[in-house]
ROVO-652052 format. One record per residue: x, y, z of N, C-alpha, C in turn. Coordinates in steps of 0.02 Angstrom, whole numbers, padded with zeros to 5 digits, always signed. Layout:
BEGIN
XYZXYZXYZ...
//
This chain:
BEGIN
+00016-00220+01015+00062-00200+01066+00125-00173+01034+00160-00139+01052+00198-00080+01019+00258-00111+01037+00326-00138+00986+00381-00146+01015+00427-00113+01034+00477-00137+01077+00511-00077+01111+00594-00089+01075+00572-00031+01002+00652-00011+00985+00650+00056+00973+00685+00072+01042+00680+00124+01071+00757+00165+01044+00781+00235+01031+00808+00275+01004+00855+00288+01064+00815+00304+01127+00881+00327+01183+00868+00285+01245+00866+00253+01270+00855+00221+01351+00877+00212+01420+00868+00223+01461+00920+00245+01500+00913+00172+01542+00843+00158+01540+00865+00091+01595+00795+00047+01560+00796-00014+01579+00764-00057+01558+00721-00121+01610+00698-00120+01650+00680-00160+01702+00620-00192+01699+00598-00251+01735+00567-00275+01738+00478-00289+01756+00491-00206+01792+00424-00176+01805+00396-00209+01860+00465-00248+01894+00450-00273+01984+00421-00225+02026+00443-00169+02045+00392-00125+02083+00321-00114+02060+00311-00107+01999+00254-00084+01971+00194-00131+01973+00214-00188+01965+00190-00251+01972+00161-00255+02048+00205-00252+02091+00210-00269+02154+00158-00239+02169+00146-00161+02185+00092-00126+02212+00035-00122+02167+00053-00165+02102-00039-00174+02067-00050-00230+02102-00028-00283+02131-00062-00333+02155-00054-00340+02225-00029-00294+02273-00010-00325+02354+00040-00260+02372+00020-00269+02436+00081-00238+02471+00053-00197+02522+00112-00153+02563+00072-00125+02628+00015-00066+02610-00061-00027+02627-00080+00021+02595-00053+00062+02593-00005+00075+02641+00021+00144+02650+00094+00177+02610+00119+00112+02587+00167+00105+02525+00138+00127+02446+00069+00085+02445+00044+00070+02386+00003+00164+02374-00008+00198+02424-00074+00284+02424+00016+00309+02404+00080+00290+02431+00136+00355+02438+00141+00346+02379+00160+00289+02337+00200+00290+02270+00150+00251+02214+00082+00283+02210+00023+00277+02190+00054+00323+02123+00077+00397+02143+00093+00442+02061+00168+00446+02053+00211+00397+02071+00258+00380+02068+00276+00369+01981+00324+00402+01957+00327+00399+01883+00351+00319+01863+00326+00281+01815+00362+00235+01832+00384+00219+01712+00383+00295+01703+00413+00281+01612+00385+00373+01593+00455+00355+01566+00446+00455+01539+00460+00436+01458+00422+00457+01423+00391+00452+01359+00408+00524+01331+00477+00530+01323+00505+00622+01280+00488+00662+01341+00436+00701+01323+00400+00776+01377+00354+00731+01421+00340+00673+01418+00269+00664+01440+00312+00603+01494+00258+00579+01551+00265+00527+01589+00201+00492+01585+00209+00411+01617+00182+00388+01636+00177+00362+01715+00131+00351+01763+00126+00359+01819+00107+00276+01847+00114+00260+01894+00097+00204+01948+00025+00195+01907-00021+00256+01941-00084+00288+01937-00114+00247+01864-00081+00288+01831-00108+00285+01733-00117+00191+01741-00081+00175+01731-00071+00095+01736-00102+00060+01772-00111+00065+01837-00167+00032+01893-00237+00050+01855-00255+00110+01826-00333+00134+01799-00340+00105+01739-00290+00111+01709-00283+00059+01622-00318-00001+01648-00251-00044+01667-00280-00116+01699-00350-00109+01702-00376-00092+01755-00431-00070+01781-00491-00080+01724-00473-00029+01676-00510-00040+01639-00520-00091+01579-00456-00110+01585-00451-00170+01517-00474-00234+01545-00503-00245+01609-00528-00304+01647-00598-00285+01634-00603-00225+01648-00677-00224+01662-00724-00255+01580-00701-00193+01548-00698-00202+01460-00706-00252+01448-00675-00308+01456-00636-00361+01428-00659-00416+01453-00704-00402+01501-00744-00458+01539-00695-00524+01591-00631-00477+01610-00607-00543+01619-00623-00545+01677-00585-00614+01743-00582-00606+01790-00525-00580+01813-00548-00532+01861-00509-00474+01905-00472-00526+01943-00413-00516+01959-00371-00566+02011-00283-00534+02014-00272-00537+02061-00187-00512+02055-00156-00555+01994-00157-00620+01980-00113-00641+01942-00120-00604+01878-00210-00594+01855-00225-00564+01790-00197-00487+01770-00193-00457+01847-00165-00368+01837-00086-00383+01834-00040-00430+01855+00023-00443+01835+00029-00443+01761-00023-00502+01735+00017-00530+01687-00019-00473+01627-00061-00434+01629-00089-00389+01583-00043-00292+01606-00001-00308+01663+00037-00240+01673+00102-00219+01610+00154-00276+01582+00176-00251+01525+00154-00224+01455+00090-00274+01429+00047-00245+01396+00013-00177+01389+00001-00196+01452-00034-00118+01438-00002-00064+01470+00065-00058+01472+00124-00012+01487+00127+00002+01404+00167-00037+01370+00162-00022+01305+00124+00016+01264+00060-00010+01290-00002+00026+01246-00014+00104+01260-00012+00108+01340+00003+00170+01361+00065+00232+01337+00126+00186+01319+00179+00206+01275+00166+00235+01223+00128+00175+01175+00130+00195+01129+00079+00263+01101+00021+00265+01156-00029+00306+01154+00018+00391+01161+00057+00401+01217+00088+00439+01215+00128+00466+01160+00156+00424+01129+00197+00422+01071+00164+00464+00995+00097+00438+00997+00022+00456+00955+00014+00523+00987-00006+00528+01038-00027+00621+01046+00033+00665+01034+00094+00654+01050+00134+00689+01045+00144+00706+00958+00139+00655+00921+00133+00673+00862+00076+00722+00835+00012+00709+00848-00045+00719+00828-00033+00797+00832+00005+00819+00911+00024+00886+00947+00047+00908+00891+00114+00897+00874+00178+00937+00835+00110+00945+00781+00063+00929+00745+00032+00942+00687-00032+00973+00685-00036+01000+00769-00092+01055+00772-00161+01006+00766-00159+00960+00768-00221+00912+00773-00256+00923+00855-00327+00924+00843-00359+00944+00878-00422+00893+00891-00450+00862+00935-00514+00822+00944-00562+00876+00985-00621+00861+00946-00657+00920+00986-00709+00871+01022-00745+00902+01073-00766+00853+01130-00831+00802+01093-00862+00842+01038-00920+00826+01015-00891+00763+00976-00835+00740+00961-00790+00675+00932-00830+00649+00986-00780+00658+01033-00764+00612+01087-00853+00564+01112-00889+00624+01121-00963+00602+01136-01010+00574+01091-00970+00571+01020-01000+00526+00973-00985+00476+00971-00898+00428+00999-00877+00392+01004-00900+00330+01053-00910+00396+01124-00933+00366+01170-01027+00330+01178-01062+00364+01125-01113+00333+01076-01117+00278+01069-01060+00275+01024-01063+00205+00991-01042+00147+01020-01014+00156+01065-01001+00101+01124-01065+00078+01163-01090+00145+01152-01162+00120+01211-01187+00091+01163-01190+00099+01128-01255+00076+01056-01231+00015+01048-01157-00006+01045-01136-00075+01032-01162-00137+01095-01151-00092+01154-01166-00120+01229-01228-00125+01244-01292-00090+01198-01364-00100+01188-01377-00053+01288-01337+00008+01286-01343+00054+01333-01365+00111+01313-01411+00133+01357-01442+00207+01332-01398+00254+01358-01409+00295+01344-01383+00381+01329-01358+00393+01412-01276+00378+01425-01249+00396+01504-01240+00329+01529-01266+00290+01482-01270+00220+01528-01217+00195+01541-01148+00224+01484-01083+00177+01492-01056+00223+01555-01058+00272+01579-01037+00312+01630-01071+00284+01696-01115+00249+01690-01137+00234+01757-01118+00175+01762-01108+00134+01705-01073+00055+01720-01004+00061+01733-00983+00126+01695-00904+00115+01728-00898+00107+01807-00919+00179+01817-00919+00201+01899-00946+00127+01954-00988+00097+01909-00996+00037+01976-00936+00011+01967-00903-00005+01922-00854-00032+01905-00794-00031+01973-00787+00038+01982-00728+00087+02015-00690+00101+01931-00710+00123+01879-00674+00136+01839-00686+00215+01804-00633+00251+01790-00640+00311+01782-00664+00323+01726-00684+00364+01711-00722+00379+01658-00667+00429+01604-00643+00453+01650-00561+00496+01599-00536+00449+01599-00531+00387+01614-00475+00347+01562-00486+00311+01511-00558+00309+01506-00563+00303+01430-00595+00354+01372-00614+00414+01432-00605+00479+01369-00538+00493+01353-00468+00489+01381-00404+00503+01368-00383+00445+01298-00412+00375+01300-00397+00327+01261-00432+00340+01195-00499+00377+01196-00560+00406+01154-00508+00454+01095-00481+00517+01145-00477+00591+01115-00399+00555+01079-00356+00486+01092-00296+00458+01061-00317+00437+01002-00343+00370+01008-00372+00363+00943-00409+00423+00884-00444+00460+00904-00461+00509+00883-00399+00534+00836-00378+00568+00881-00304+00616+00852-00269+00566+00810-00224+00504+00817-00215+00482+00803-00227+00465+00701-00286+00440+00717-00334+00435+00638-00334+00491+00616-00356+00556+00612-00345+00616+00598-00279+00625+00577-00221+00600+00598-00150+00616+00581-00133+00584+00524-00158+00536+00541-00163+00451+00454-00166+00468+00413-00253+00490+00427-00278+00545+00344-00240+00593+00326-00231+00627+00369-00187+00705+00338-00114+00668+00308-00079+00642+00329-00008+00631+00314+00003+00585+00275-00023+00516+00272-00011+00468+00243-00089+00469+00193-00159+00454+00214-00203+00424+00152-00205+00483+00107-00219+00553+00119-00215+00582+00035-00170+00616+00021-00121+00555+00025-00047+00575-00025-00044+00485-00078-00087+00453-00057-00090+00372-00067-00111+00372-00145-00092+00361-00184-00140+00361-00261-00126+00272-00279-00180+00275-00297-00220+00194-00313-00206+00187-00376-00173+00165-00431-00178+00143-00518-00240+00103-00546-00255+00105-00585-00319+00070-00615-00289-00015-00634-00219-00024-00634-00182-00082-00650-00184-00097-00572-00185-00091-00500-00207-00107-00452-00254-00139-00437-00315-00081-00455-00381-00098-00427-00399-00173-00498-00376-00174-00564-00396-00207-00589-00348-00299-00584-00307-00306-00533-00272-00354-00503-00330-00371-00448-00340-00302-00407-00390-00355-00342-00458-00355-00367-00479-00332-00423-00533-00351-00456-00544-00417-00475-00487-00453-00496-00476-00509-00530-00464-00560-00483-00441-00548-00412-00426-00599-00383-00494-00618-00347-00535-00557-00334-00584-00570-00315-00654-00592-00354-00665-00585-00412-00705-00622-00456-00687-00686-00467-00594-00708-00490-00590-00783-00483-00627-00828-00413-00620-00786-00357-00658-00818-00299-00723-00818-00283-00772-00764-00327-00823-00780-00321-00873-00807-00304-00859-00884-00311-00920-00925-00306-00905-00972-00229-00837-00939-00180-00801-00966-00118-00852-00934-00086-00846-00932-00045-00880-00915+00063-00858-00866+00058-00891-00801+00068-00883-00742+00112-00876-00750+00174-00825-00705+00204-00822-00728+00307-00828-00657+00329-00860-00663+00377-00864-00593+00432-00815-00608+00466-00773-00562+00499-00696-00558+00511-00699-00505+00558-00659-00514+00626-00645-00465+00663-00549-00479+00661-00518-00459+00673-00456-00478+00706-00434-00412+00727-00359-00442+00765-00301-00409+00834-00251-00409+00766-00211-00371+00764-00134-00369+00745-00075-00344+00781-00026-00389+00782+00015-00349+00818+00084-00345+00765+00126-00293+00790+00165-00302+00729+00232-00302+00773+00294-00312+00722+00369-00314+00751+00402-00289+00688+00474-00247+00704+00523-00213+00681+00574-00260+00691+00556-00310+00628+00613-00341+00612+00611-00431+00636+00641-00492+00604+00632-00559+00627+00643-00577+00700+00697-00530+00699+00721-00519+00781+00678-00540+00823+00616-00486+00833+00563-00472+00879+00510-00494+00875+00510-00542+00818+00467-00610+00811+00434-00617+00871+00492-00676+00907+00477-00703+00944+00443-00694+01020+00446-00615+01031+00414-00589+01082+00339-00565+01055+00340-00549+01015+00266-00533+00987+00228-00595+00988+00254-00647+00948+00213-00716+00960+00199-00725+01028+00231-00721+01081+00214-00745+01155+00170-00693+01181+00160-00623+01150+00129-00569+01159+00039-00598+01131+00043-00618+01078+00002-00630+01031-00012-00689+01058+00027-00755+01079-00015-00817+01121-00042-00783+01176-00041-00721+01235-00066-00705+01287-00125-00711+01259-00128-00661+01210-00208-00623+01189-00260-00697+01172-00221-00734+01141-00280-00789+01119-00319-00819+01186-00256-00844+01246-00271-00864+01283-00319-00831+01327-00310-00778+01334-00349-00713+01358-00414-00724+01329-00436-00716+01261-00488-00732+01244-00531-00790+01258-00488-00856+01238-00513-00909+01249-00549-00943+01321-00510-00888+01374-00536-00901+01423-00593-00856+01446-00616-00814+01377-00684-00775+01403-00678-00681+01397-00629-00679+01376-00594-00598+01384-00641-00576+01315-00659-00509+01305-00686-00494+01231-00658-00475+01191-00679-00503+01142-00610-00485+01074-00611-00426+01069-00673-00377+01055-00678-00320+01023-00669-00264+01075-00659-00277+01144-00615-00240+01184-00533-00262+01181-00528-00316+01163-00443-00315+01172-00413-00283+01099-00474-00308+01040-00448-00246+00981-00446-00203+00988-00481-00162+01016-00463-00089+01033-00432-00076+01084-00380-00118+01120-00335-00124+01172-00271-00098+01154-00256-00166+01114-00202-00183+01088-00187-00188+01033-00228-00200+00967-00228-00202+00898-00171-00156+00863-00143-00155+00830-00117-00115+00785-00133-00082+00751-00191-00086+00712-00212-00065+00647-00274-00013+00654-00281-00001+00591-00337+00061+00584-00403+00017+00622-00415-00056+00607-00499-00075+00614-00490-00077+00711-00437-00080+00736-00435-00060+00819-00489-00015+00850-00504+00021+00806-00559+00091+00836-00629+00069+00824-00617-00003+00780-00718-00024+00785-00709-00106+00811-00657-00104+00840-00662-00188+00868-00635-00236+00850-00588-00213+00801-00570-00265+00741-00592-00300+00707-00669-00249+00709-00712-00266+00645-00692-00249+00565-00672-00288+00520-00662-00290+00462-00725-00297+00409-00777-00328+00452-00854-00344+00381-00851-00368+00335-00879-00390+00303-00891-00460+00250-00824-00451+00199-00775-00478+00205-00710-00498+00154-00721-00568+00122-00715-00560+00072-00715-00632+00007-00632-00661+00004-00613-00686-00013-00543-00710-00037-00509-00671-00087-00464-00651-00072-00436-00603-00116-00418-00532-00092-00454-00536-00046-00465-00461-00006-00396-00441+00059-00380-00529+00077-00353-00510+00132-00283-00536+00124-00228-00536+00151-00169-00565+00146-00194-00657+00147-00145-00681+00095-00153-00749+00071-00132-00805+00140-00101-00785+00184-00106-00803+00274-00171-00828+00289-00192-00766+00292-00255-00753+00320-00321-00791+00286-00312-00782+00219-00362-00810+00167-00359-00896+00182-00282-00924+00206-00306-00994+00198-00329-01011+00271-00294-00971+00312-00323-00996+00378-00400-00985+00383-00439-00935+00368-00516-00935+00383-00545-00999+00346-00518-01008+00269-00554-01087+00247-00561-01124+00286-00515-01138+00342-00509-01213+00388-00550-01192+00460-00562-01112+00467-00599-01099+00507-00686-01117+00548-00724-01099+00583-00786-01109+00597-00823-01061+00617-00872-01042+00621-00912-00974+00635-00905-00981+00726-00872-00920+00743-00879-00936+00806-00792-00936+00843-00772-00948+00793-00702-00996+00805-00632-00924+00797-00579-00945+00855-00527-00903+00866-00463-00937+00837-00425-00911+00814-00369-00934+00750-00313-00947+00825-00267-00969+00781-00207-00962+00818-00164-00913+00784-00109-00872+00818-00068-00820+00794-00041-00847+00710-00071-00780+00678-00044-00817+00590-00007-00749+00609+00056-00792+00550+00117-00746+00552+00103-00714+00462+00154-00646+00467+00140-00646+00403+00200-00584+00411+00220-00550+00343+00295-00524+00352+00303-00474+00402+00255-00423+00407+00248-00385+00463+00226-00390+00520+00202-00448+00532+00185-00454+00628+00131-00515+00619+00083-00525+00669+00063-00569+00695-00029-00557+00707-00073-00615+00651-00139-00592+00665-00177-00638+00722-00224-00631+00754-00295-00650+00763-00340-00653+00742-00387-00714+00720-00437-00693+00688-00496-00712+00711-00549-00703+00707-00603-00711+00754-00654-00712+00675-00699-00778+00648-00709-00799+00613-00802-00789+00633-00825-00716+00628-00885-00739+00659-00962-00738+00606-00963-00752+00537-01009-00803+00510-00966-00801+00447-01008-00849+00390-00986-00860+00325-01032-00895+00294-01038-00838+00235-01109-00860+00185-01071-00907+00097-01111-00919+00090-01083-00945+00011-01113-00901-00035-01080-00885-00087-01093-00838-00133-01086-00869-00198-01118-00848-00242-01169-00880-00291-01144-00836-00343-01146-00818-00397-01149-00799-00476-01225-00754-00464-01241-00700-00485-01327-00700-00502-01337-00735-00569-01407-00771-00565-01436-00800-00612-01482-00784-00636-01512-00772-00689-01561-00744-00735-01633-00745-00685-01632-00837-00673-01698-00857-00643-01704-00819-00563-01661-00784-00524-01663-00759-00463-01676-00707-00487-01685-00654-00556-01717-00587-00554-01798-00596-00538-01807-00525-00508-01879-00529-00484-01918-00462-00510-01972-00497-00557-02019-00448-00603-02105-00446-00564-02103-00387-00589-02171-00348-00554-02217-00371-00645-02256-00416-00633-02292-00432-00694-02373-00416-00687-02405-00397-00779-02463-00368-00762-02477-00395-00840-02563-00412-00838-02595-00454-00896-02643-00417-00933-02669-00419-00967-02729-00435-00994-02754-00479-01031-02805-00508-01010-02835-00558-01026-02891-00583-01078-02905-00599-01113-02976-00573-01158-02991-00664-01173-03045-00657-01152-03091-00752-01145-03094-00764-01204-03093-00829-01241-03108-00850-01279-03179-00920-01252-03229-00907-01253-03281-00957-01259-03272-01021-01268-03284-01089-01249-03258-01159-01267-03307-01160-01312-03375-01149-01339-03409-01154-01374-03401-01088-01427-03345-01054-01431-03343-01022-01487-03338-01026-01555-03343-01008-01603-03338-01045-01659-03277-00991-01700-03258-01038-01747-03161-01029-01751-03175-00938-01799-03220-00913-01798-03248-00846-01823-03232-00803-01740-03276-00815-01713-03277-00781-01646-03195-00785-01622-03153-00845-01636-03120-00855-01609-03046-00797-01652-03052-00796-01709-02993-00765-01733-03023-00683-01728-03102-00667-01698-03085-00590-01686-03054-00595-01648-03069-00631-01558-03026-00604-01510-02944-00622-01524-02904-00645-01570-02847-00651-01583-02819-00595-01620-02865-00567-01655-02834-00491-01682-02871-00435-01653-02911-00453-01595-02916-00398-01557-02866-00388-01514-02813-00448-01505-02781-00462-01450-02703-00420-01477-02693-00436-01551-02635-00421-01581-02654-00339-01583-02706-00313-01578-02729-00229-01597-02678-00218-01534-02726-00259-01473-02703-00200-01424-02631-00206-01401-02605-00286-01399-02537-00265-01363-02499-00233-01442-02510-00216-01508-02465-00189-01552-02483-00088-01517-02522-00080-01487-02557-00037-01454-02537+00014-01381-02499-00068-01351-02496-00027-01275-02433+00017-01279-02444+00060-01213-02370+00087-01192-02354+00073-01130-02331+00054-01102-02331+00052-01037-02380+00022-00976-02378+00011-00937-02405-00038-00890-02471+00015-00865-02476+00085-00857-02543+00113-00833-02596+00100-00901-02565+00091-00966-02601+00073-01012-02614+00012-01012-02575-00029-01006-02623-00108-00988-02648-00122-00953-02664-00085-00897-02701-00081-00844-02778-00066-00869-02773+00002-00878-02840+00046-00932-02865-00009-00972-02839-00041-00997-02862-00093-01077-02904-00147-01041-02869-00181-01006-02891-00232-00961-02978-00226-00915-02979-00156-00887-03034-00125-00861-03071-00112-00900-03048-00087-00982-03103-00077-01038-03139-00155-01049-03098-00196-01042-03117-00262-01079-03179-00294-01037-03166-00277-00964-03187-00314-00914-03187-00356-00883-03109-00380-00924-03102-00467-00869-03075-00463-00808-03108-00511-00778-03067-00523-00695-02998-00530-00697-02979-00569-00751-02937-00603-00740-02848-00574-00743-02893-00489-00805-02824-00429-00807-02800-00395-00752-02752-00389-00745-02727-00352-00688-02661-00372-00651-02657-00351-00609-02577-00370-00560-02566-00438-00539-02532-00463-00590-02494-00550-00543-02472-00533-00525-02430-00483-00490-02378-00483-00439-02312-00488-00434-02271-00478-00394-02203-00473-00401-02171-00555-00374-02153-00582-00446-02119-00649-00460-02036-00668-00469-02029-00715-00465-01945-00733-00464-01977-00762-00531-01912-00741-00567-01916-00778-00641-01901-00844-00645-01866-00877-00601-01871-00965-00591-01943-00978-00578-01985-00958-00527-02043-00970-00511-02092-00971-00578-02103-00946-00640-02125-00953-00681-02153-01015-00731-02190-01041-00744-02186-01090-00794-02121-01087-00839-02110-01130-00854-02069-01167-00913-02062-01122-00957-02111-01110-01012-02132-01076-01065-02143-01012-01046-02155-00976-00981-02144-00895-00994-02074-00880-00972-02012-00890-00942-01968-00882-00922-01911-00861-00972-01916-00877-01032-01870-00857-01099-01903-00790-01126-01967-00798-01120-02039-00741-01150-01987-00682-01110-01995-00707-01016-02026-00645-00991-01929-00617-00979-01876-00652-00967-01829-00635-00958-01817-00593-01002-01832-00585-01094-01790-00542-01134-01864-00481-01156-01913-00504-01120-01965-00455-01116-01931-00368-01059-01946-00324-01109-01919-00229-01089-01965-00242-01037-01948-00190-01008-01996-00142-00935-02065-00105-00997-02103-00126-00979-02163-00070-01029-02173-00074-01065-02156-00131-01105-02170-00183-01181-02221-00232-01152-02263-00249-01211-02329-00276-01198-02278-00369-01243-02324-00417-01215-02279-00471-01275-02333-00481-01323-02320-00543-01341-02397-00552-01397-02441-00587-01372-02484-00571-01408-02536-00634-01380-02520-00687-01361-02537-00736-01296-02515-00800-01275-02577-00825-01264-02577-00900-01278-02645-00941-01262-02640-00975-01194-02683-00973-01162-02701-00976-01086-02750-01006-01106-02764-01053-01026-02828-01096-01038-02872-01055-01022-02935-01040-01055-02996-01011-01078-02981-00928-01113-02928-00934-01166-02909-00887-01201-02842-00844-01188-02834-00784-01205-02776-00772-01225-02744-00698-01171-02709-00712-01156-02659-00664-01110-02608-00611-01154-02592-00550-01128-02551-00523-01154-02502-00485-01086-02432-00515-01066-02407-00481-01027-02349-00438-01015-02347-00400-00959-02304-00333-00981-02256-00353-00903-02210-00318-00936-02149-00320-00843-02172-00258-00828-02186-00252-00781-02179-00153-00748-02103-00144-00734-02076-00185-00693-02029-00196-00639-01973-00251-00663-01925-00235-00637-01870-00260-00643-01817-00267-00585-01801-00330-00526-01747-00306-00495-01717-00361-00507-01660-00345-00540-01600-00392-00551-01551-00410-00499-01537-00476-00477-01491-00491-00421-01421-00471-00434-01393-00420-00389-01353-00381-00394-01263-00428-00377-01226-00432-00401-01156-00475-00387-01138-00443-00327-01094-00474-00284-01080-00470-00228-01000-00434-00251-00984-00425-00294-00913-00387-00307-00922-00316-00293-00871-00307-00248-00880-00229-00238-00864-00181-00280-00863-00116-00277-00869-00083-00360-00784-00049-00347-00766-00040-00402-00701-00010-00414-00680+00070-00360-00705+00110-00329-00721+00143-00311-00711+00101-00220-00753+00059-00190-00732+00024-00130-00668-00029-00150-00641-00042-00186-00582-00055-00201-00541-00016-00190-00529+00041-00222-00475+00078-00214-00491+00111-00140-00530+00123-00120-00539+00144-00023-00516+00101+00012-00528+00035-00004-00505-00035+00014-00439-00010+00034-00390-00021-00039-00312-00022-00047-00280+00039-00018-00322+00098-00007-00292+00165+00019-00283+00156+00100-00345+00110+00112-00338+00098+00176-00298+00047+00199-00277-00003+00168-00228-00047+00187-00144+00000+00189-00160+00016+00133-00086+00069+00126-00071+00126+00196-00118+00165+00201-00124+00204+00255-00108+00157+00318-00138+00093+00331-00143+00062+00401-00053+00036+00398-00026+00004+00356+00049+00008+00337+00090+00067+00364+00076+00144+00308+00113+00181+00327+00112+00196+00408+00043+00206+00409+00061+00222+00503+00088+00174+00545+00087+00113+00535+00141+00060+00582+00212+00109+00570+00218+00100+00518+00309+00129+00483+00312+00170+00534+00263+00216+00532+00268+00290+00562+00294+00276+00653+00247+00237+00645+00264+00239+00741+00300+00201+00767+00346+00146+00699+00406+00109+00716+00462+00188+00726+00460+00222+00703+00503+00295+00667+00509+00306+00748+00444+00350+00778+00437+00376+00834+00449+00335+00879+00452+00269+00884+00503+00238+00954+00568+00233+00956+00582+00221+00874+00660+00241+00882+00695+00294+00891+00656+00352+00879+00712+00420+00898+00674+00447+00960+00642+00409+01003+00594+00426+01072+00665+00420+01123+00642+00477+01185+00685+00451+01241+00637+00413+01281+00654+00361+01312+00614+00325+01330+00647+00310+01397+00624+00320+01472+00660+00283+01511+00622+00253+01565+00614+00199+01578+00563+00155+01596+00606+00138+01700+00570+00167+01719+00593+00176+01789+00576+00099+01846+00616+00086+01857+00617+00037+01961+00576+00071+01988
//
């Protein structure tokens, strides 16, 4: 929710009328001063209209229950948001930024796809709704523009140091072996200690809002602050280290499932919505998994220790012999035993005792030596190799990481800038 330190103002009120005819009053009051301006935003206004259809839609969205008290107490909110949306195109304008419709209908995609709705389906759930369908392509083509303005102005002007990325490298390998958490959150921010205290009561609405059933990942893209607002305040698997040290201790005490209370932190105020957490492990030698292949050559129980040392230097011929796994294959078929051929793709813990040192420092396509097996002697090769990969992300999503934290920063700055030199006059 966008605070209001506003540059010029002419009046400041309580939003008693506005209020009034979202929840009651005579019809014939409520159809006259329906496009009644009720906040002029520089060149632009906002209307009775805009605000009654917002609402409108942030109930529907949001799963809450529809009721006069709920369109009262959600009308300053989403005055603001509407503010601040204005505030966003007008910028996006001055910079020749453009959303072209084929955005917009990819956006509107992914909502259906999130909502498990086919192709038009969110257009027909609105409309039962009574909810317009331009008011959330108008909220669509903002965000849009908006992000587009980020990138251009603020992320590639952002340069990342290798003494950066090698700090959150480090904080995040010391944590390693902690809980990964899937993470959605709301942010709201404030210009200055001052305005603390209205953001917190801003920020207790939203919890309560939730808690009583509202959806998070519509009120993130409501009200959120930040860049992850446009996917729900989905953030995706963060380790410790990743996120402000706030945030990092509150999810420890958290539960899958579970809604935070407002964490404060120097710039504004989070939510967090804690929805799973895995434990993460080191990879270990014994979790790699090899594609293994034999040949086998019998030794007779009734052989005699003659018979027995040919097949031992027939055995040393061939694996000093093989190349590669289609050749131990061939050898095995020359020999004729059943027994050569594909064991299969194994976890190297799963192994006996005694092949697990063999087969761990055993190459891809190296034969080993002869091994004695009960009823003679084995010779085996790795084809395959998949090594369990560390869960550290690579230097490269690090620095996208930090560009994007930086970027989601500068643009707060930015649109603290644009309310202060905004004319703003918020009408009775």
């Amino acid at each position: 929710m966008p605070q209001f330190a506003f540059g010029v103002i002419r009046s400041a009120p309580a939003l008693c009328l506005a209020v009034m005819l979202l929840v009651g009053g005579a019809e014939k009051a409520y159809a006259q001063t329906l496009q009644r301006i009720i906040a002029v935003v520089n060149e632009d206004a906002v209307s009775l209209f805009d605000l009654r259809e917002r609402i409108k839609m942030v109930i529907f969205s949001s799963d809450m229950r529809d009721s006069a008290k709920m369109r009262q107490r959600l009308a300053p909110q989403v005055l603001r948001a509407l503010i601040d949306e204005k505030l966003q195109k007008q910028a996006a304008k001055r910079y020749n930024i453009e959303v072209d419709r084929k955005e917009v209908d990819r956006a509107l995609r992914t909502i259906e796809k999130q909502n498990e709705l086919p192709p038009g389906g969110l257009k027909i759930r609105l409309e039962k709704a009574g909810v317009r369908m331009s008011t959330l392509v108008d909220q669509i083509e903002t965000t849009i523009a908006w992000s587009k303005l980020v990138n251009r102005r603020m992320t590639r002007n952002i340069v990342i140091g290798d003494n950066e990325i090698d700090e959150a490298l480090a904080r995040i390998k010391a944590n390693l072996n902690k809980p990964s958490h899937l993470v959605s959150q709301i942010f709201l921010s404030f210009d200055g200690p001052d305005k603390a205290p209205k953001t917190l009561a801003d920020t207790n609405q939203l919890v309560t809002q939730i808690r009583n059933g509202a959806a998070f990942t519509s009120l993130a893209r409501q009200f959120s602050q930040d860049a992850a607002a446009r996917n729900g305040g989905d953030l995706g698997w963060v380790q410790p280290g990743e996120l402000d040290q706030e945030l990092d201790r509150a999810l420890i005490n958290m539960r899958p499932g579970e809604i935070s209370e407002p964490i404060r932190t120097s710039s504004g105020y989070y939510i967090l919505l804690l929805r799973k957490r895995r434990t993460n492990q080191k990879p270990r030698a014994d979790d790699t998994v090899v594609s293994l292949k034999q040949v086998f050559l019998p030794i007779e129980a009734g052989a005699t220790p003659e018979e027995a040392a040919n097949q031992r230097n027939l055995a040393t011929t061939i694996a000093e012999t093989l190349s590669g796994c289609d050749d131990l294959e061939r050898a095995g078929k020359e020999l004729g035993s059943t027994l050569s051929g594909d064991l299969g793709k194994l976890r190297i813990g799963e192994l006996p005792s005694e092949l697990r040192a063999l087969v761990t420092g055993l190459a891809v396509g190296r034969a080993s030596n002869p091994l004695p097996a009960e009823g003679g002697l084995r010779i085996l090769m790795v084809c395959d190799r998949k090594e369990v990969k560390s869960k550290i992300p690579s230097r490269d999503q690090i620095r996208r990481n930090l560009i994007r934290r930086q970027a989601d920063r500068k643009a707060r700055r930015y649109l603290r800038e644009l309310h202060q030199t905004a004319f703003l006059d918020i009408r009775q």
